[in-house]
Backbone as a ProteinNet text record, in pm:
[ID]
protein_1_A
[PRIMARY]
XXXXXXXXXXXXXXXXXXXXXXXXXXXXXXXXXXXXXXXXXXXXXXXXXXXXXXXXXXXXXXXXXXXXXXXXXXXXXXXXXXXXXX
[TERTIARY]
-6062.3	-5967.3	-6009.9	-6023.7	-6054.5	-5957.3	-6004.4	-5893.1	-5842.3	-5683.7	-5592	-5644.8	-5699.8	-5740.8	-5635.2	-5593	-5535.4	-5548.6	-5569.2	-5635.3	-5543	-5470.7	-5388.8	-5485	-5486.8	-5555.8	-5517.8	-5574.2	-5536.5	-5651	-5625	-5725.2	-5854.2	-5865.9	-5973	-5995.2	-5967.9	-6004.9	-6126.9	-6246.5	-6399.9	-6436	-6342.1	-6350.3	-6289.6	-6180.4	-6089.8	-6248.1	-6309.7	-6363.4	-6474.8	-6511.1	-6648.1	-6585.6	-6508.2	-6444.6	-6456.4	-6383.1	-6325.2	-6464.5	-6617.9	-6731.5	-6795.6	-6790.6	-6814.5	-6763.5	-6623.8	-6550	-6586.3	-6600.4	-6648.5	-6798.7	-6873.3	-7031.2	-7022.9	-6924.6	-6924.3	-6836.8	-6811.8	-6747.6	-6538.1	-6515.7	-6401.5	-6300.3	-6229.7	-6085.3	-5980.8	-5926.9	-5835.5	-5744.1	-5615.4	-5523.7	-5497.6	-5465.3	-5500.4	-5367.5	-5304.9	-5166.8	-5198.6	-5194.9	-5262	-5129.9	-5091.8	-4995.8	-5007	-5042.9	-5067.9	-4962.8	-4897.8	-4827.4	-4676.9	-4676.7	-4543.8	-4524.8	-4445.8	-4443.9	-4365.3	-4262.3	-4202.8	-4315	-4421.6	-4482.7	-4649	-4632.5	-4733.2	-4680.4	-4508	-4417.4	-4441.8	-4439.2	-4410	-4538.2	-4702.8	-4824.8	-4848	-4784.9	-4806.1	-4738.6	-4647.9	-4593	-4634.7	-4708.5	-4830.5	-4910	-4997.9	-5135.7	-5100.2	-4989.7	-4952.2	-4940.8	-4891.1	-4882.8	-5000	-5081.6	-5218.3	-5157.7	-5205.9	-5128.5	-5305.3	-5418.6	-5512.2	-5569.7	-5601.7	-5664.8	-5798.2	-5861.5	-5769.5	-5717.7	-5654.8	-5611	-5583.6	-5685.4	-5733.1	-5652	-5623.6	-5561.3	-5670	-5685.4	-5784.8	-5630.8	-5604.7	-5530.9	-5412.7	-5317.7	-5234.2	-5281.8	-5398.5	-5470.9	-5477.5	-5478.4	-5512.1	-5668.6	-5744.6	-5888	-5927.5	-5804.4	-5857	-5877	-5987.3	-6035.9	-6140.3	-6224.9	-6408.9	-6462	-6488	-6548.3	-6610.1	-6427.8	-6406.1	-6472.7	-6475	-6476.5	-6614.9	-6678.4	-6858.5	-6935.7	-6814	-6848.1	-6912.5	-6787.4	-6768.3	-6860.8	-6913.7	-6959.1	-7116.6	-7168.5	-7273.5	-7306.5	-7204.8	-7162.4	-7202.9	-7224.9	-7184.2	-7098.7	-6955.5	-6849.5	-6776.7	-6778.2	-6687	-6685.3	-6815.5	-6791.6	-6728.7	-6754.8	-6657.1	-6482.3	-6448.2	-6296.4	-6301.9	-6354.6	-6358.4	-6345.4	-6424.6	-6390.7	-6324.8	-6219.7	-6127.9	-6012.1
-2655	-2567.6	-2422.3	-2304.9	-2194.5	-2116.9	-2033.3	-1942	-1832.4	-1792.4	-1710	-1586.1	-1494.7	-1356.2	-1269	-1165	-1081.1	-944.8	-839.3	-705.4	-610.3	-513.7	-440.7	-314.6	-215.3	-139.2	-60.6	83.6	163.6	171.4	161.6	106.9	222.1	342.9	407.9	460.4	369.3	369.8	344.3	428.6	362	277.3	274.5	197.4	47.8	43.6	-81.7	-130.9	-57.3	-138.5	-186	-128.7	-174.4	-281.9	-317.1	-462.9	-542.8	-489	-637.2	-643.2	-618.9	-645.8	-703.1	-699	-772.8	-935.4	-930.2	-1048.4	-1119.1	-1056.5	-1142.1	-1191.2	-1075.2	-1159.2	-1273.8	-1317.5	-1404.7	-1556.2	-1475.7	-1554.3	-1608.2	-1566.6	-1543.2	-1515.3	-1597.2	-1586.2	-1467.7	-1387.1	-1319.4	-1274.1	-1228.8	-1189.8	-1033.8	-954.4	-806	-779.8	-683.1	-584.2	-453.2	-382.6	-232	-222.4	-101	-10.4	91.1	107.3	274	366.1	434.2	541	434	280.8	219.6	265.4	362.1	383.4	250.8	203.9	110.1	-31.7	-47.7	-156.6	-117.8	22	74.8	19.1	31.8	72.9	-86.6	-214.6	-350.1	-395.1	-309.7	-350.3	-303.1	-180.3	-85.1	-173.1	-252.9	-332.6	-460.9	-511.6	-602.9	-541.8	-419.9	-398.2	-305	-384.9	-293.6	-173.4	-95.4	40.3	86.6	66.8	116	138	279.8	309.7	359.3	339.2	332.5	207.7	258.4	176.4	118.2	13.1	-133.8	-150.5	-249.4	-352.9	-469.8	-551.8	-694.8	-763.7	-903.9	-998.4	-1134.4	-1235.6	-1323.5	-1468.2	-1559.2	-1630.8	-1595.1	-1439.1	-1382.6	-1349	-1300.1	-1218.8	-1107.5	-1006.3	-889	-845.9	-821.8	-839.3	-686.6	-540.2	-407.5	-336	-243.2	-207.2	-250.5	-149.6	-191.1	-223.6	-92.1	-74.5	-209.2	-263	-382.2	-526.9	-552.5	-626.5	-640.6	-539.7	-529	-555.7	-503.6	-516.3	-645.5	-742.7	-855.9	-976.7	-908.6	-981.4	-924.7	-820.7	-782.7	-837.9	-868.2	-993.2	-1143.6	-1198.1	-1336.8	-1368.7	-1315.5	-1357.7	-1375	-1321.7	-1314.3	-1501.4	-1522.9	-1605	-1803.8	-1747.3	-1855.8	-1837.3	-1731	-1647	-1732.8	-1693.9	-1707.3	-1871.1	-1934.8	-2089.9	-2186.8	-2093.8	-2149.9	-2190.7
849.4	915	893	1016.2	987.4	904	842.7	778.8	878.3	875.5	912.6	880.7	986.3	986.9	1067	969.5	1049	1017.5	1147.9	1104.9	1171.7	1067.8	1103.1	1186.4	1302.4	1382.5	1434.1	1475.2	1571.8	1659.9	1809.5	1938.7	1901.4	1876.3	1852.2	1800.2	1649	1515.1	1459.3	1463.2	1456.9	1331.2	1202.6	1111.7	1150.1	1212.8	1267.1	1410.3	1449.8	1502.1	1492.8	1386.2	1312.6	1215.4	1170.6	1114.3	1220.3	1297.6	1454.8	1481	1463.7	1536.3	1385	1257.3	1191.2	1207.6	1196.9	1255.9	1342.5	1488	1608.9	1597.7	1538.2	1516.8	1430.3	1316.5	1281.1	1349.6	1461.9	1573.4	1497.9	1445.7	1348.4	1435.7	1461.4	1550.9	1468.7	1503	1394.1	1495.9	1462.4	1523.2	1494.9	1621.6	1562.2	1582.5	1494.9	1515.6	1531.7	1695.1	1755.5	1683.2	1562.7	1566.5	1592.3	1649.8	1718.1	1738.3	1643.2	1655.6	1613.5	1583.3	1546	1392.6	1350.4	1173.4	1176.2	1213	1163.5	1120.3	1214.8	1204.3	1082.7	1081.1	971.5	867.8	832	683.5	662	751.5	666	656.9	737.9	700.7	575.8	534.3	398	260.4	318.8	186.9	192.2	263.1	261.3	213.8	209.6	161	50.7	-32.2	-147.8	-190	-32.7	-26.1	27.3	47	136.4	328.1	359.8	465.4	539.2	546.7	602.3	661.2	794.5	894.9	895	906	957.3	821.3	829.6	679.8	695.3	627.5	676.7	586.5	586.5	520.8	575.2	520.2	481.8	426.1	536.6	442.7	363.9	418.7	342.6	224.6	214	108	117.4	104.5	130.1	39.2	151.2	138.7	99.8	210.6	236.9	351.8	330.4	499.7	515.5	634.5	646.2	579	479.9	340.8	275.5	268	176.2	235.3	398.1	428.8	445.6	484.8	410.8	329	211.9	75	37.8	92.7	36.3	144.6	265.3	341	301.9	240	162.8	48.3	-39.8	-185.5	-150.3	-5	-0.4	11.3	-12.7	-65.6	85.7	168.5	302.3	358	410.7	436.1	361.6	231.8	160.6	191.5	191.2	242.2	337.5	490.8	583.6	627.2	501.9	544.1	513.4	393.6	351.3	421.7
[MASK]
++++++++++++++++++++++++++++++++++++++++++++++++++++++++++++++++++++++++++++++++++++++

């Protein structure tokens, strides 16, 4: 069973879309939330990502994984795609 990806975004956010093109090259189904200008829908992504109010912010399985950075990081580690196939 694939794992549940979901990437919080703003549409021309060049970090949010350099994730969503990591993702898709790994062919990775994920579900995106554009909040673009919703604070209300920023404030309940921000208490999911434990107060982190920067764009994207990925979750992995109701994990909270981070942003780009992170999702690089860990796909630079090896580590993404074990996440990913959980």
């Amino acid at each position: 069973m694939a794992a549940k990806v979901e990437v919080y975004t703003w549409r021309t956010c060049p970090f949010c879309i350099r994730a969503k093109a990591l993702l898709k090259n790994k062919g990775v189904d994920f579900t995106e939330y554009s909040i673009d200008g919703d604070e209300d829908a920023r404030d309940k992504m921000s208490e999911r990502a434990n107060g982190k109010r920067s764009l994207p912010q990925i979750f992995i399985n109701d994990l909270h994984i981070g942003g780009c950075d992170d999702i690089h990081a860990l796909d630079a580690q090896g580590k993404l795609d074990n996440l990913l196939a959980s």
